[in-house]
C-alpha positions in Angstrom: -3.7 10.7 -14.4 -4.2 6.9 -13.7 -8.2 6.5 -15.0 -7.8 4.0 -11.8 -6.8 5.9 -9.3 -9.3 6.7 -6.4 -10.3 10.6 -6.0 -10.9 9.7 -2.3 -7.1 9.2 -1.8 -5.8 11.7 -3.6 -8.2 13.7 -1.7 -7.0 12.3 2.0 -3.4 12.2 0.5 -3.5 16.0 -0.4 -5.0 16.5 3.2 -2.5 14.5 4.6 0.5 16.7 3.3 -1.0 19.8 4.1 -1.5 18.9 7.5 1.9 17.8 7.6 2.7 21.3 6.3 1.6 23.2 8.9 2.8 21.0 11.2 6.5 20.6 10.0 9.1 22.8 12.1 11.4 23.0 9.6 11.0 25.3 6.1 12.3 23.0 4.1 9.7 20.3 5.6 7.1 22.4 5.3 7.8 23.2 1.3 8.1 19.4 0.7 4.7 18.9 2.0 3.4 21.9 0.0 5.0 20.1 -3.2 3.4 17.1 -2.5 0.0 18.4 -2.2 0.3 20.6 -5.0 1.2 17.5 -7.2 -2.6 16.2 -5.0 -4.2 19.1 -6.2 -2.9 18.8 -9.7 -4.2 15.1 -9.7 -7.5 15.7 -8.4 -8.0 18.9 -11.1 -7.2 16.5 -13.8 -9.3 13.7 -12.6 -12.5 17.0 -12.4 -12.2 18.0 -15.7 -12.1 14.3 -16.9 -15.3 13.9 -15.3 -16.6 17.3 -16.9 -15.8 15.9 -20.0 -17.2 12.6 -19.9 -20.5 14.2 -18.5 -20.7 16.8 -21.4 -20.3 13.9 -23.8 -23.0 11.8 -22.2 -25.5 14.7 -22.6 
């Protein structure tokens, strides 16, 4: 992940989609959105156990 990205929107991004998700009338709409904020979800995991990492170096 981009060390410059913002967690905040990948966060209101991943909200965004599944929102959208629920939302969509159509199944194929609805599984677009879900890829989306999987791809969010996988993001912000990686950008969490950066973090963990730096923190356990620091200490």
């Amino acid at each position: 992940m981009n060390g410059e990205m913002d967690v905040n929107y990948l966060l209101h991004r991943q909200q965004v989609a599944l929102i959208r998700a629920q939302m969509s009338r159509s199944v194929k709409g609805r599984e677009a959105y879900e890829g989306l904020a999987r791809g969010y979800t996988d993001q912000i995991d990686a950008y969490r156990r950066e973090n963990e990492r730096l923190v356990d170096l620091a200490h």
